[in-house]
N, CA and C atoms as an extended XYZ file, in Angstrom:
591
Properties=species:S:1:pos:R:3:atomname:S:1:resname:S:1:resid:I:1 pbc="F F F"
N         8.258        0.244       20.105 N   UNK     1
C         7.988        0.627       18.714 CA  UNK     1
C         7.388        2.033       18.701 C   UNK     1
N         8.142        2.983       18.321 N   UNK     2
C         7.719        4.385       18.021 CA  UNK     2
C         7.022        4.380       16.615 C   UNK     2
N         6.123        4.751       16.617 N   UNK     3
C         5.021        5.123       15.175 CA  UNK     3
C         4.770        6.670       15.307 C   UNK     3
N         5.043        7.526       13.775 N   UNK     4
C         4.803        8.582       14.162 CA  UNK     4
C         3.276        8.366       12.859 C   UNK     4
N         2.655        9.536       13.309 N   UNK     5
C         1.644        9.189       12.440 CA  UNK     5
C         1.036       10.954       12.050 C   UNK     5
N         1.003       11.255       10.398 N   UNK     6
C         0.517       12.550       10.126 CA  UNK     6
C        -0.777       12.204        9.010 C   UNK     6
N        -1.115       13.366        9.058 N   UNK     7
C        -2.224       13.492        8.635 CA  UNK     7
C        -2.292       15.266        8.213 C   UNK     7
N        -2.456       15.377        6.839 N   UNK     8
C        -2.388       16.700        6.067 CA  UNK     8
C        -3.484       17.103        4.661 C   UNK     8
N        -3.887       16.170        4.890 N   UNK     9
C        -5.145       15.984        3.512 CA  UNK     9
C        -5.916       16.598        3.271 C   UNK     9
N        -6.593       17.461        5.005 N   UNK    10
C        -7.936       18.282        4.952 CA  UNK    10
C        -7.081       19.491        5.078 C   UNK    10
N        -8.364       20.354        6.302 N   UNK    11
C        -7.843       21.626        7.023 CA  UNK    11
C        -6.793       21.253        8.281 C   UNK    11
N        -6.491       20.292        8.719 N   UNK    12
C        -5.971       19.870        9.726 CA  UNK    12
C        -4.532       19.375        9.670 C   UNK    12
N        -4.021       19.873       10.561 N   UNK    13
C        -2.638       19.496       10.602 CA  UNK    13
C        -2.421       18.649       11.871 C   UNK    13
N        -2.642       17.351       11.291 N   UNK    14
C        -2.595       16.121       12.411 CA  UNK    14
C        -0.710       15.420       12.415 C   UNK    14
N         0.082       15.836       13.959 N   UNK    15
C         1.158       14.704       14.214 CA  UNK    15
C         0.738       14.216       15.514 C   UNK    15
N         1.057       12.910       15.366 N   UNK    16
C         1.049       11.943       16.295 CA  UNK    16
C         1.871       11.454       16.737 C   UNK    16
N         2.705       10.783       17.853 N   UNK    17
C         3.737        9.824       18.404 CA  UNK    17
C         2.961        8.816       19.265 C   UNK    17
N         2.982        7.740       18.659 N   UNK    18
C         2.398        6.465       19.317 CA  UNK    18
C         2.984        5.595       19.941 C   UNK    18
N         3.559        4.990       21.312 N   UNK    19
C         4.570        4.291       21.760 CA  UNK    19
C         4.018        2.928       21.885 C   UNK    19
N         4.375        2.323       21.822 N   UNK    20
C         3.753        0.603       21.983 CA  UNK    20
C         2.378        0.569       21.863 C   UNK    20
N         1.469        1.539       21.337 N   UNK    21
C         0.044        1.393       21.364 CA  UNK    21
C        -0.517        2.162       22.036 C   UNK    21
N         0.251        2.936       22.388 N   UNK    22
C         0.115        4.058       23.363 CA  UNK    22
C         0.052        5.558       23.113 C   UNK    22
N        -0.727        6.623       23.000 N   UNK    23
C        -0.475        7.888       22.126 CA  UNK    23
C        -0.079        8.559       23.389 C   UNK    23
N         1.612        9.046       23.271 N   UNK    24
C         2.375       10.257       24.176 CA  UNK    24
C         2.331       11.549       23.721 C   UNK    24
N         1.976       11.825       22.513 N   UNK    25
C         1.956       13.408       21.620 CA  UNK    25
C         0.933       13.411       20.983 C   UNK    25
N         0.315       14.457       20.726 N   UNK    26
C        -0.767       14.312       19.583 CA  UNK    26
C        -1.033       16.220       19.393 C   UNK    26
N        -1.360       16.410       18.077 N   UNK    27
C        -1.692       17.714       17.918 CA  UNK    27
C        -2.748       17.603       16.957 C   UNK    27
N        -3.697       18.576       16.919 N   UNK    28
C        -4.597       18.194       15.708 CA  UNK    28
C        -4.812       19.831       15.737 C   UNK    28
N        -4.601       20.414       14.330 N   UNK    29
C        -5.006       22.044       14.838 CA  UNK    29
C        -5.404       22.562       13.452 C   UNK    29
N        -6.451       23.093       13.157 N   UNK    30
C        -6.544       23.874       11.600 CA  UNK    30
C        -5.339       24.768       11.199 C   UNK    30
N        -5.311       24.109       10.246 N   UNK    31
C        -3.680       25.025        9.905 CA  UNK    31
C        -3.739       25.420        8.155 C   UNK    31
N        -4.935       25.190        7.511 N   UNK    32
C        -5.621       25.420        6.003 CA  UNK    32
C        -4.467       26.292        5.530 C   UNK    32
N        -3.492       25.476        4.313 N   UNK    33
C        -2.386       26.040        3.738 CA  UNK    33
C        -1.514       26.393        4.562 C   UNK    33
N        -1.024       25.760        5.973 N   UNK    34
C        -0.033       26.705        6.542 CA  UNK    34
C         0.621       24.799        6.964 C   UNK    34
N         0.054       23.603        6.406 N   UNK    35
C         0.653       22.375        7.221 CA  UNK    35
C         2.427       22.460        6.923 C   UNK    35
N         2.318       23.140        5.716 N   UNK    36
C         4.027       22.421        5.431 CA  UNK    36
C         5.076       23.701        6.273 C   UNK    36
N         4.705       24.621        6.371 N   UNK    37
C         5.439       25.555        7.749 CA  UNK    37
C         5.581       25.041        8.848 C   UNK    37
N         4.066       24.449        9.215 N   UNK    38
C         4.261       24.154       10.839 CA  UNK    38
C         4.635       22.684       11.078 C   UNK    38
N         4.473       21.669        9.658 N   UNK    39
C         4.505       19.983       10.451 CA  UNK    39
C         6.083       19.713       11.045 C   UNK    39
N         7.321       20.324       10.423 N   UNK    40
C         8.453       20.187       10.994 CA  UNK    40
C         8.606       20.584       12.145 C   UNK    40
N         8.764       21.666       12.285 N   UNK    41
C         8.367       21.913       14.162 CA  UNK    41
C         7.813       21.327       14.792 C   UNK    41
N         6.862       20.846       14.455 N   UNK    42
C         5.883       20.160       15.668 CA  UNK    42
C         6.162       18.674       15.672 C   UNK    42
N         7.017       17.805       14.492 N   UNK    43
C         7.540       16.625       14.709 CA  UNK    43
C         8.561       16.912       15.578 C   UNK    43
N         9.480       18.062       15.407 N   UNK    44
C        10.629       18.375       16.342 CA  UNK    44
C        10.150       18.859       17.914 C   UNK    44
N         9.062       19.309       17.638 N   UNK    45
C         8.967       19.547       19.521 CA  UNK    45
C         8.766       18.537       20.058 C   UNK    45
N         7.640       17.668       19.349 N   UNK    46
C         7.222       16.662       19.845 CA  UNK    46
C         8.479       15.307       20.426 C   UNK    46
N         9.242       15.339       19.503 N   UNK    47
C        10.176       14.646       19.874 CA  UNK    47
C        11.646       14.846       21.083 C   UNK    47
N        11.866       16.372       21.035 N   UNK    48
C        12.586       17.001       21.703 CA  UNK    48
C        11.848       16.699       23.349 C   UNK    48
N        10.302       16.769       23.373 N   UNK    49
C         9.278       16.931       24.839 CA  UNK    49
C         8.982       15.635       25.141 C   UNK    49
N         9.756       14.301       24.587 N   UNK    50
C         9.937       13.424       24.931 CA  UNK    50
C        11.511       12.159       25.273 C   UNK    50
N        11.995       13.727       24.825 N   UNK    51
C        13.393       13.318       24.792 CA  UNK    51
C        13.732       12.303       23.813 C   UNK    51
N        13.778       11.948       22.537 N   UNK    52
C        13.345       11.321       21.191 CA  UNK    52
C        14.492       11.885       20.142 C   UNK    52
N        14.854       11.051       19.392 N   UNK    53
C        15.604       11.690       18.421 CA  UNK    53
C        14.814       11.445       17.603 C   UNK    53
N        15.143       11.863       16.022 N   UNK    54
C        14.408       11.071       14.911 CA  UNK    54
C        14.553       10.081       14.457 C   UNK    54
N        15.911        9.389       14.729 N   UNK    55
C        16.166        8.175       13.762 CA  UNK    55
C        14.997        7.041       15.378 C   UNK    55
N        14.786        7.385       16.850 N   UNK    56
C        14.109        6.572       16.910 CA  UNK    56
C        12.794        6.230       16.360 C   UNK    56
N        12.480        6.721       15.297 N   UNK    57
C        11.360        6.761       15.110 CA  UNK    57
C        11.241        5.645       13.856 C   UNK    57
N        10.134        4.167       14.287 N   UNK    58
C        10.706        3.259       14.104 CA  UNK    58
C         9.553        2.961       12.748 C   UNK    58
N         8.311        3.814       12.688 N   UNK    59
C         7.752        3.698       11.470 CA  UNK    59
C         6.973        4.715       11.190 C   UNK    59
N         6.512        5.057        9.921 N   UNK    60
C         5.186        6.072        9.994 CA  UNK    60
C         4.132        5.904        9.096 C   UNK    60
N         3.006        6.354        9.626 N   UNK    61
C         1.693        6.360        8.949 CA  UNK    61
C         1.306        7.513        8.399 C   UNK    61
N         0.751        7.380        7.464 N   UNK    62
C         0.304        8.964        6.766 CA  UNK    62
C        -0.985        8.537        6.339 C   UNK    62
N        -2.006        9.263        5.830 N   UNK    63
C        -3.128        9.361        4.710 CA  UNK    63
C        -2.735        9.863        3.579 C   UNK    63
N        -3.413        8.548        2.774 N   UNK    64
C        -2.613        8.783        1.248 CA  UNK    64
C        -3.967        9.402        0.177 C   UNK    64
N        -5.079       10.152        1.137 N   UNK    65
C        -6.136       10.629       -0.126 CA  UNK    65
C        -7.094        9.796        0.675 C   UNK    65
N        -8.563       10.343        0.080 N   UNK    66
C        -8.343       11.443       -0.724 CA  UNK    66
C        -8.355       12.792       -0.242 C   UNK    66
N        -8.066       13.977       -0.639 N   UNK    67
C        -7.812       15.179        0.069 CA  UNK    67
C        -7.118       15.988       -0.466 C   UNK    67
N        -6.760       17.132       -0.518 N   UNK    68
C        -6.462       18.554       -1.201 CA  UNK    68
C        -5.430       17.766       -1.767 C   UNK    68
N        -5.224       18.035       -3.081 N   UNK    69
C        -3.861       17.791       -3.951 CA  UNK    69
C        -2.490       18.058       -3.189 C   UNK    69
N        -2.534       19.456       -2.775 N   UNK    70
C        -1.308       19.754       -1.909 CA  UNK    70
C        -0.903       19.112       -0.971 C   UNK    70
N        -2.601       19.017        0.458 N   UNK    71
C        -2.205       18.562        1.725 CA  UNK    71
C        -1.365       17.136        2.092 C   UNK    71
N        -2.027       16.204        0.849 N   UNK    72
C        -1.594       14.975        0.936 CA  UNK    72
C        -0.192       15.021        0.830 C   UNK    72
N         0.309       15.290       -0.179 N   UNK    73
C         1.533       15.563       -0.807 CA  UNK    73
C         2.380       15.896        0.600 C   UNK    73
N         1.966       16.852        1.383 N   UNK    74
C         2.957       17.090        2.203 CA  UNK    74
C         3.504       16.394        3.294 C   UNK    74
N         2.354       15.485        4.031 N   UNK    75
C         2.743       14.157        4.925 CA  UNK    75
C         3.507       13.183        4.095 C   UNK    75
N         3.199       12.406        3.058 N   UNK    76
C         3.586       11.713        2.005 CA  UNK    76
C         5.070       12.160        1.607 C   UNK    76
N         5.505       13.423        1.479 N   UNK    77
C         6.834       13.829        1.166 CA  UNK    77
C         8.003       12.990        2.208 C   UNK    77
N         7.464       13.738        3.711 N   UNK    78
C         7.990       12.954        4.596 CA  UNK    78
C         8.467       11.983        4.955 C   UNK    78
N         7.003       11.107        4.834 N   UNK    79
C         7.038        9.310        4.433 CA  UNK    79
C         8.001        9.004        3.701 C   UNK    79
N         8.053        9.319        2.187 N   UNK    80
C         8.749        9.102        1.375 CA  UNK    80
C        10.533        9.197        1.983 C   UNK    80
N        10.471       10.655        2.489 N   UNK    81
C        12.295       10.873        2.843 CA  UNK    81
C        12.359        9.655        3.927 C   UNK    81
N        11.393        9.713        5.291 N   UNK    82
C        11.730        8.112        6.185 CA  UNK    82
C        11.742        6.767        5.500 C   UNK    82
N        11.144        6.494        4.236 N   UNK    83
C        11.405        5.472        3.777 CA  UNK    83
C        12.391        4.949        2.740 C   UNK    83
N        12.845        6.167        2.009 N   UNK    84
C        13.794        5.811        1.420 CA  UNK    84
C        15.097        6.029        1.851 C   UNK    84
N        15.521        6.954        2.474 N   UNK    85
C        16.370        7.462        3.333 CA  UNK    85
C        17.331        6.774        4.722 C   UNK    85
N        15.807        6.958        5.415 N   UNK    86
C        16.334        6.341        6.845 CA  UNK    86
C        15.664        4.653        6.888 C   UNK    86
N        15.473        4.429        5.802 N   UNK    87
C        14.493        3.049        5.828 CA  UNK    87
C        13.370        2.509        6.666 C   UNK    87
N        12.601        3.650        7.173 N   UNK    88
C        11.748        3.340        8.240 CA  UNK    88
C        10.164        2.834        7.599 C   UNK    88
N         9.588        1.787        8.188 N   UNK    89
C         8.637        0.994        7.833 CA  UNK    89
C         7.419        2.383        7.587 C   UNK    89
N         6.725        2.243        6.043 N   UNK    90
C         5.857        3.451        5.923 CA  UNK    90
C         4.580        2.251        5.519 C   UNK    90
N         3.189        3.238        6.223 N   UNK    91
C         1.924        2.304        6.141 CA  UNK    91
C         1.149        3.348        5.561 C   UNK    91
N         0.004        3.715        5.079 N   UNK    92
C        -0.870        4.534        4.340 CA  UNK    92
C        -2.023        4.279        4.882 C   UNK    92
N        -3.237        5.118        4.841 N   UNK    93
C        -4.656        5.182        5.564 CA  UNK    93
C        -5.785        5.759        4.555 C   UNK    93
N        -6.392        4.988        3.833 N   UNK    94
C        -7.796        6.333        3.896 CA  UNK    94
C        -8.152        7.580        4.023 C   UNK    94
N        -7.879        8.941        3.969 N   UNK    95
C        -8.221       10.246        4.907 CA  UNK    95
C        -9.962        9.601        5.675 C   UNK    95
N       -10.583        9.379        4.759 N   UNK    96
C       -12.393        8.641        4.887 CA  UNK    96
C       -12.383        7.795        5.976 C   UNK    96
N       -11.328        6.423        5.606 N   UNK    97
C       -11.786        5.686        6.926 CA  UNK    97
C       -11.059        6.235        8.185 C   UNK    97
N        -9.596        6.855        8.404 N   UNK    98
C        -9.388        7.219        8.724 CA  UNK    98
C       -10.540        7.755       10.221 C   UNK    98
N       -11.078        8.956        9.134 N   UNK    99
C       -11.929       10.049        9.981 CA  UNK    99
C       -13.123        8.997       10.589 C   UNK    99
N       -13.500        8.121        9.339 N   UNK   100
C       -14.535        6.914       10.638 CA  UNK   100
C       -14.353        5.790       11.640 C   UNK   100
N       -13.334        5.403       11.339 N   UNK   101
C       -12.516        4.207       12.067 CA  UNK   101
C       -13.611        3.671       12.052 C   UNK   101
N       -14.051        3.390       13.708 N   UNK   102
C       -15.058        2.043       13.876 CA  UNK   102
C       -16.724        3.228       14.006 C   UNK   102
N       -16.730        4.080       13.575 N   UNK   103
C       -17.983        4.872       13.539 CA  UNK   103
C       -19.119        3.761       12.359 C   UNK   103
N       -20.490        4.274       12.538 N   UNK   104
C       -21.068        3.970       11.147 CA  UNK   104
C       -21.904        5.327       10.761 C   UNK   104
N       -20.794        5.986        9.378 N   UNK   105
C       -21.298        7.046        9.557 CA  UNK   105
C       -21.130        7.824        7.941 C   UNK   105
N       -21.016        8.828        7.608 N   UNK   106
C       -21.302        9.090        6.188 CA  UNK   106
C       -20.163       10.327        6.643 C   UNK   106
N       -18.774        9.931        5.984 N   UNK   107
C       -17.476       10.647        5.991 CA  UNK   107
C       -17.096       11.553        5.071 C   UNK   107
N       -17.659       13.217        5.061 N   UNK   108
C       -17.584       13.754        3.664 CA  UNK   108
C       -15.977       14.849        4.347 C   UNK   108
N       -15.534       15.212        2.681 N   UNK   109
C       -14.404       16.322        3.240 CA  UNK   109
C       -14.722       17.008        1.529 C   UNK   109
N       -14.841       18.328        1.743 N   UNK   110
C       -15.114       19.113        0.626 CA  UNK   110
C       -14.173       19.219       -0.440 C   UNK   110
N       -14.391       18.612       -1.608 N   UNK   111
C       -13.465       18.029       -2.855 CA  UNK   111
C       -13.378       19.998       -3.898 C   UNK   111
N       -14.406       20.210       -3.087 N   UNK   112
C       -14.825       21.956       -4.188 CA  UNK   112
C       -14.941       21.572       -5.417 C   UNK   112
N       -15.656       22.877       -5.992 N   UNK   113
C       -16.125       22.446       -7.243 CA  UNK   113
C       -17.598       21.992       -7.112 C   UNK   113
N       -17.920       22.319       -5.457 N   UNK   114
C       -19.804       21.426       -5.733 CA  UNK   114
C       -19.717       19.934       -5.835 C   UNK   114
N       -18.175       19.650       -5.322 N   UNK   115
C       -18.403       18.135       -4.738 CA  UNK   115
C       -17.977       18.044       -3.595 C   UNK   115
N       -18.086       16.867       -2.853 N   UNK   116
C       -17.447       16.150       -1.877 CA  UNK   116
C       -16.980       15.039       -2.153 C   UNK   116
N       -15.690       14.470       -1.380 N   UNK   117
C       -15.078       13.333       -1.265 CA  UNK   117
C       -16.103       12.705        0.072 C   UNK   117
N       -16.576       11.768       -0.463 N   UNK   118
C       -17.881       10.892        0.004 CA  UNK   118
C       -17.104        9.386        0.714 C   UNK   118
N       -17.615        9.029        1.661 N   UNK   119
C       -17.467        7.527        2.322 CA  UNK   119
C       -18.436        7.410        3.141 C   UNK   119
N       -19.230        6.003        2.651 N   UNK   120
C       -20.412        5.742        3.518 CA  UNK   120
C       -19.579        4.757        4.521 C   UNK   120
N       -19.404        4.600        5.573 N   UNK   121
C       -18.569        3.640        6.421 CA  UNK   121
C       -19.668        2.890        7.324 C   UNK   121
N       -19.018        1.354        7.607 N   UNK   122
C       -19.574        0.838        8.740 CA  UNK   122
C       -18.193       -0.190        9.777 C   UNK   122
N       -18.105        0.223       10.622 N   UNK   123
C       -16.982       -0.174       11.334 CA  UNK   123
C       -15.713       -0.213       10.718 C   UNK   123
N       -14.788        0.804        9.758 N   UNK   124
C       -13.845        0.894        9.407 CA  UNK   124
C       -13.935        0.030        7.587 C   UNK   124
N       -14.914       -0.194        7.560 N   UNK   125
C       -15.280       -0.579        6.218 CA  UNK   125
C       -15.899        0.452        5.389 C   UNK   125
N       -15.558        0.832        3.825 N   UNK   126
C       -16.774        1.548        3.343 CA  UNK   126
C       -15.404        1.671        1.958 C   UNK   126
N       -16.427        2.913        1.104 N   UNK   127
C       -15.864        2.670       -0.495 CA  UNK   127
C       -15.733        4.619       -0.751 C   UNK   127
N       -14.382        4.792       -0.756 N   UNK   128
C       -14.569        6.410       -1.423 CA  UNK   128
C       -14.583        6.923       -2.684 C   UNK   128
N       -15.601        7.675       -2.512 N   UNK   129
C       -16.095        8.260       -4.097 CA  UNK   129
C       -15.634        9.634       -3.827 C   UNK   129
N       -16.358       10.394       -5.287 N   UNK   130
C       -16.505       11.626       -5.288 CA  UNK   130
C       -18.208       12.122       -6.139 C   UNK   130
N       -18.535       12.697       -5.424 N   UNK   131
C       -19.985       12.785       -5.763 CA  UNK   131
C       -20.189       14.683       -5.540 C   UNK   131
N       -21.490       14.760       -6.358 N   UNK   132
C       -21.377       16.803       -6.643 CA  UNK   132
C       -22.363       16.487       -5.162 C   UNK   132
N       -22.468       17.728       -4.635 N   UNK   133
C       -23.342       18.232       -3.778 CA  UNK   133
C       -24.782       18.085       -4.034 C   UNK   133
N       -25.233       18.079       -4.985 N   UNK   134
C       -26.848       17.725       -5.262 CA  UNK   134
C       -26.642       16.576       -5.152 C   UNK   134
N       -26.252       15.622       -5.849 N   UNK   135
C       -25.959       14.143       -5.578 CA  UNK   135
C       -26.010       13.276       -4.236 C   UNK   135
N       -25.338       14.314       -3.383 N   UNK   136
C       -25.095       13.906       -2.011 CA  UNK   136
C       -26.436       14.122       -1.194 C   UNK   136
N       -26.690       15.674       -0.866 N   UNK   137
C       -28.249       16.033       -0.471 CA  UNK   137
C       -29.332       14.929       -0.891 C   UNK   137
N       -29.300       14.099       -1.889 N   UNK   138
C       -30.353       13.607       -2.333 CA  UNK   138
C       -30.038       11.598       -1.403 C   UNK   138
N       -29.108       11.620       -1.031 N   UNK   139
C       -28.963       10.202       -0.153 CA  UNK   139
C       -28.759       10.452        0.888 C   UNK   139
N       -28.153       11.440        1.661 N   UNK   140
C       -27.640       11.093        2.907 CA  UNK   140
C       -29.134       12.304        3.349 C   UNK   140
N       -29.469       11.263        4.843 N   UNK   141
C       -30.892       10.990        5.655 CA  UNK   141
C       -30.435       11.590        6.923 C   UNK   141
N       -31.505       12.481        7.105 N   UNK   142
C       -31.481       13.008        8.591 CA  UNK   142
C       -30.885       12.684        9.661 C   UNK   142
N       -31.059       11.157        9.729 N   UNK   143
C       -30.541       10.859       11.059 CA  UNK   143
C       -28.908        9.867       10.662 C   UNK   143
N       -28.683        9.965        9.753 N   UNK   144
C       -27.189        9.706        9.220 CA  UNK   144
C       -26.416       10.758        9.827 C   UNK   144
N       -25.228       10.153       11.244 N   UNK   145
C       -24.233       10.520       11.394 CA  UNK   145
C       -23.193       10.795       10.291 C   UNK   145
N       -22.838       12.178       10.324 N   UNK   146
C       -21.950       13.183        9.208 CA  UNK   146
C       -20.623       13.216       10.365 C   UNK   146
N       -19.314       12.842        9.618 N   UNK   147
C       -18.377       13.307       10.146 CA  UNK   147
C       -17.815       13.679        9.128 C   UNK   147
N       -17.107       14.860        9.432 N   UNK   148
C       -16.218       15.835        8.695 CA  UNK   148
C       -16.849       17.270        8.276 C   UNK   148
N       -16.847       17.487        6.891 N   UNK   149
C       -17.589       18.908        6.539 CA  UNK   149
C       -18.685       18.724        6.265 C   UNK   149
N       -19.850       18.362        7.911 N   UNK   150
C       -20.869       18.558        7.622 CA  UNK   150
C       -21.640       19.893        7.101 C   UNK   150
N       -20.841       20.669        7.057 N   UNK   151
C       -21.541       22.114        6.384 CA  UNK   151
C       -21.760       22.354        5.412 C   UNK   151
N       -20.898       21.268        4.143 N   UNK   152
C       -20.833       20.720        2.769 CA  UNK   152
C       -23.337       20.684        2.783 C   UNK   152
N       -23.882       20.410        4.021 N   UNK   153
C       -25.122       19.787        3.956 CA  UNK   153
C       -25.839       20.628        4.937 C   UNK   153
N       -25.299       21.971        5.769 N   UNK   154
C       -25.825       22.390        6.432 CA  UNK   154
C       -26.023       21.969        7.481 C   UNK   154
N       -25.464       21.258        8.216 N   UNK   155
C       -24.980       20.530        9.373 CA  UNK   155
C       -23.915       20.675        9.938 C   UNK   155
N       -23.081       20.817       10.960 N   UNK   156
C       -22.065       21.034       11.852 CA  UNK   156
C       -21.180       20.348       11.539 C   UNK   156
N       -19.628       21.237       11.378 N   UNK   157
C       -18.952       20.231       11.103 CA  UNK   157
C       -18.379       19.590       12.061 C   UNK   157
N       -17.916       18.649       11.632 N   UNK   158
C       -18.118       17.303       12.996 CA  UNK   158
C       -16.323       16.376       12.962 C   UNK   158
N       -15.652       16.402       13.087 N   UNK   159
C       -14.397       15.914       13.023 CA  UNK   159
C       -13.344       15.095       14.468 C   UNK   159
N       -12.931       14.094       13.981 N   UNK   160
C       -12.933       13.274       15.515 CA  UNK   160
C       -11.564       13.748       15.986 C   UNK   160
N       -10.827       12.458       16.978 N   UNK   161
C        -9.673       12.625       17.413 CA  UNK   161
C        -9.086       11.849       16.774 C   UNK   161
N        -8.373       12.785       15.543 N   UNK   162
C        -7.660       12.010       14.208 CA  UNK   162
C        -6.065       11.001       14.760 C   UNK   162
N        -5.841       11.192       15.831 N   UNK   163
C        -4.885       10.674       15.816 CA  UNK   163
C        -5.065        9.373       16.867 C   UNK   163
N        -6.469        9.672       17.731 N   UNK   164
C        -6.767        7.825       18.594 CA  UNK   164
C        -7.678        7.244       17.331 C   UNK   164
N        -7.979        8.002       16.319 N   UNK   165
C        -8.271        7.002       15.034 CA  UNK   165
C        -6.909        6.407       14.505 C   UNK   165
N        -5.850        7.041       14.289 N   UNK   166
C        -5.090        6.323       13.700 CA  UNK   166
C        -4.707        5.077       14.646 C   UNK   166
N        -4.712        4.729       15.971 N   UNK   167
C        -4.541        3.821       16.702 CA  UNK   167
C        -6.093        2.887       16.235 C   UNK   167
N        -7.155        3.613       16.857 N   UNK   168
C        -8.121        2.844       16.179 CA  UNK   168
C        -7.924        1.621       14.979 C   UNK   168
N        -7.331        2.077       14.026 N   UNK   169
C        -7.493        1.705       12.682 CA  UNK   169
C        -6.286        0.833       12.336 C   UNK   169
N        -5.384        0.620       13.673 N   UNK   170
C        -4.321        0.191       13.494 CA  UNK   170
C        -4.093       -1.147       12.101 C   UNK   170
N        -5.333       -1.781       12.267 N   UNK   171
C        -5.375       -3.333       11.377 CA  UNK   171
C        -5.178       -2.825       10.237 C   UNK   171
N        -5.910       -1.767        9.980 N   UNK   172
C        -6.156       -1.628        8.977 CA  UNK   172
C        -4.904       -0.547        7.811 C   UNK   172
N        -3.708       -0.286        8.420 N   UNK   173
C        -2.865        0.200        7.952 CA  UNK   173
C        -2.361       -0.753        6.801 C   UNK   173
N        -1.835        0.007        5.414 N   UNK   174
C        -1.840       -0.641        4.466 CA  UNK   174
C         0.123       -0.122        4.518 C   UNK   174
N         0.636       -1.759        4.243 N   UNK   175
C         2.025       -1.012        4.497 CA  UNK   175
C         2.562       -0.543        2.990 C   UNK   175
N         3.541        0.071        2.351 N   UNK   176
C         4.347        0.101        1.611 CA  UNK   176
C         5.625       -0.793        1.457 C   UNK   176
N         5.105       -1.646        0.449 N   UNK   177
C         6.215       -2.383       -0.335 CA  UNK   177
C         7.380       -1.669       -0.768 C   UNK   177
N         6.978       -0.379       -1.569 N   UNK   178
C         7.927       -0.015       -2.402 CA  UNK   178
C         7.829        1.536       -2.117 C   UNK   178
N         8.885        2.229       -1.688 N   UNK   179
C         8.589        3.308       -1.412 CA  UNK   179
C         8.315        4.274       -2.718 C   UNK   179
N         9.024        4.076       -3.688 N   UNK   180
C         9.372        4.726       -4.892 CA  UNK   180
C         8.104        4.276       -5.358 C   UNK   180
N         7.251        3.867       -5.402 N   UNK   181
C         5.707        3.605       -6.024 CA  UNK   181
C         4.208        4.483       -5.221 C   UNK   181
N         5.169        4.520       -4.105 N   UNK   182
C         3.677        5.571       -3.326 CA  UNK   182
C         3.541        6.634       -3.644 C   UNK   182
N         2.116        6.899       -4.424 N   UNK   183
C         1.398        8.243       -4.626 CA  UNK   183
C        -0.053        8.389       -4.140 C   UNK   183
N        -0.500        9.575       -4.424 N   UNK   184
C        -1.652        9.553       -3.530 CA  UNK   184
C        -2.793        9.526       -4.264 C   UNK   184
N        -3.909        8.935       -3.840 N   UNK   185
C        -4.585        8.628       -4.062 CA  UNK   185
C        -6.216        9.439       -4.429 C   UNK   185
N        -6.165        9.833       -5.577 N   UNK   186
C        -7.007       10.974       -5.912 CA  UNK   186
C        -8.010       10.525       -6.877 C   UNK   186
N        -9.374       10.865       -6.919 N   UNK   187
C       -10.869       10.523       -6.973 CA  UNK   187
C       -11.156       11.486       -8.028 C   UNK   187
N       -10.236       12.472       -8.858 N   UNK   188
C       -10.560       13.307       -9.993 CA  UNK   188
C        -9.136       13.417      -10.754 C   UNK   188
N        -9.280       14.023      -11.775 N   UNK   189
C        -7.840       14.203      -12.694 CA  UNK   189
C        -6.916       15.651      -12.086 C   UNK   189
N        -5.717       15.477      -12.181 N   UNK   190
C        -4.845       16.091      -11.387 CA  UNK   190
C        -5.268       17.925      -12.641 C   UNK   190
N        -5.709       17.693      -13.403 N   UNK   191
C        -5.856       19.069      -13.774 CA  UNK   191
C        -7.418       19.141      -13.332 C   UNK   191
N        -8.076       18.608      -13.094 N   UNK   192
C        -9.491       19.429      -12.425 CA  UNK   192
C        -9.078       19.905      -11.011 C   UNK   192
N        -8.558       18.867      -10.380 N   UNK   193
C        -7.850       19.235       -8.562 CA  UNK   193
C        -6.975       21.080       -9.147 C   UNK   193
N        -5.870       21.130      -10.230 N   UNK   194
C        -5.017       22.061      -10.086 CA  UNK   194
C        -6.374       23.574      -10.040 C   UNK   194
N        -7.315       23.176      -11.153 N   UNK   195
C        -8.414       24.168      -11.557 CA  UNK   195
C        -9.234       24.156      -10.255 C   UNK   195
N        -9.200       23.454       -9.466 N   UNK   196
C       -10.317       23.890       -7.993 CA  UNK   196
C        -9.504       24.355       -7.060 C   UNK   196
N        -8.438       24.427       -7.210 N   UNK   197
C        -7.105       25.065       -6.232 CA  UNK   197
C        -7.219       26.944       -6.078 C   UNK   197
């Protein structure tokens, strides 16, 4: 079972190739506005440096939000063409739990505008909001592990290995019924996201 698995939501341009449970490819690289140039190539090298066509590629995972209006959109496009297209099994993720899998930890990614996209997590469990930056400063505690844009708080930003999370999190993949119904999943109105763009 080939699983390819992307991830485009933040600054990061995450592809993955997962073989029986097994990760053979993985890239994770800041690519801020440049994912939809580079994710085709790098599904194609990746597959070419394993000797792989595309149609083996037997399902895929994406993050469906929350995360830049655009970034999502662009893994999700994909999904969409493998699932309606080539009929390949499509599952969806969290960007939040995602980034915590089995961490227990306080998962922010900068929403702009003086907010963050907020997830308090405990072992792949937790609830995503969107909360302003004063809001946030005023709960999250010193010794609360920050993953993602801890700099959103003056703290380091902190970001894992997005793609042995997506193995991580395997249970927790949410599949698609209907391909023609998947959209992404956004925590403000699509004209405040266009106005923080």
């Amino acid at each position: 079972m080939l699983t390819l698995c992307l991830d485009t939501a933040h600054k990061h341009l995450v592809v993955g190739l997962i073989q029986d449970d097994q990760i053979i490819a993985q890239m994770q690289q800041e690519s801020w506005k440049k994912q939809s140039e580079l994710i085709l190539p790098e599904i194609d090298r990746m597959l070419k440096t394993h000797k792989l066509l595309p149609n083996h590629i037997d399902q895929i995972v994406i993050t469906n939000g929350p995360g830049s209006f655009t970034g999502v959109r662009i893994s999700m496009t994909i999904a969409k063409i493998l699932g309606s297209v080539a009929h390949k099994t499509v599952y969806t993720l969290s960007t939040l739990q995602l980034y915590a899998a089995d961490k227990s930890a306080i998962v922010l990614i900068d929403a702009r505008g003086n907010r963050a996209y907020y997830g308090k997590y405990q072992n792949y469990i937790g609830k995503d909001e969107i909360i302003s930056i004063d809001d946030l400063k005023a709960i999250v505690e010193d010794d609360h592990l920050i993953i993602g844009d801890g700099s959103l708080l003056d703290r380091e930003d902190n970001y894992p290995n997005i793609v042995e999370n997506f193995l991580k999190c395997k249970a927790y993949w949410q599949k698609v019924n209907s391909i023609d119904l998947l959209e992404p999943v956004y925590l403000k109105e699509n004209s405040e996201y266009q106005n923080a763009l």
